[in-house]
VONU-443602 format. One record per residue (C-alpha): x negated, y negated, z; residue in three letters. Coordinates in steps of 0.001 Angstrom, whole numbers, padded with zeros to 6 digits, always signed. Layout:
REM residues N
XYZALA;...
END
This chain:
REM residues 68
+018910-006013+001926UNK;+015137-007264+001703UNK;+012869-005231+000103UNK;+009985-005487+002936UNK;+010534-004028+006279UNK;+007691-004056+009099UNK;+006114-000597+009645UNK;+008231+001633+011625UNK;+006168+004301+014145UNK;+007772+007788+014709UNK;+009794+008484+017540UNK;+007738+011346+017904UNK;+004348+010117+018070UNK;+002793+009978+021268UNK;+001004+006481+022760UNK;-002315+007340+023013UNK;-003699+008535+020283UNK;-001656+011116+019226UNK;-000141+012300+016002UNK;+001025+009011+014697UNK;+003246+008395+011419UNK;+004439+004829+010261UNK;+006636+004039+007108UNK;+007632+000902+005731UNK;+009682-000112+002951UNK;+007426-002118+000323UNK;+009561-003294-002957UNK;+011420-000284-004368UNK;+009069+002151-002936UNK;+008600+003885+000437UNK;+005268+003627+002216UNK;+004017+006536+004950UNK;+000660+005979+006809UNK;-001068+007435+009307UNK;-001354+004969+011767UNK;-004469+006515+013445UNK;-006696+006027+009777UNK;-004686+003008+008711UNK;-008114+002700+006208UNK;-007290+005781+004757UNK;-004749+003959+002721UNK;-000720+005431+001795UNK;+001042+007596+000417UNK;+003906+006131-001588UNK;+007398+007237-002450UNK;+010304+006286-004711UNK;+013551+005647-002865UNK;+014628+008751-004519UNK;+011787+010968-003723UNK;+011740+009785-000057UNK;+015587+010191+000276UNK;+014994+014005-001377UNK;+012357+014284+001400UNK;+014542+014040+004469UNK;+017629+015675+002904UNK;+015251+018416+002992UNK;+013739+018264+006408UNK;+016874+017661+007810UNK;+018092+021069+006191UNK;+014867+022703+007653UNK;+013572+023118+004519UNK;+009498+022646+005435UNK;+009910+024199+008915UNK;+007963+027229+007650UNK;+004946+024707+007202UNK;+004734+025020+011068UNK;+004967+028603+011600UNK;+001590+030858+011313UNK;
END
């Protein structure tokens, strides 16, 4: 498996202009940008901390981030 992958853009982000999200594997570590403020820089994730990530939001576990 390499260990650099292009950026990858959310299926959920909308075309024009929207709430856009990219990640990209870099090395050993996972990148996640937003690709609206690219300047703005990264944030950066082990493997392990980005695979505990979506175990979680798969389970639902930040949905109550969205609620008021």
């Amino acid at each position: 498996m390499s260990s650099e992958t292009s950026w990858i853009i959310s299926s959920r982000s909308t075309g024009n202009g929207g709430s856009c999200v990219e990640a990209r594997r870099q090395g050993g570590l996972i990148e996640v940008r937003n690709s609206n403020a690219r300047e703005a820089g990264t944030v950066v994730f082990t493997t392990e901390e980005w695979d505990s990530f979506l175990f979680g939001a798969k389970r639902g576990e930040f949905d109550r981030l969205l609620s008021d």
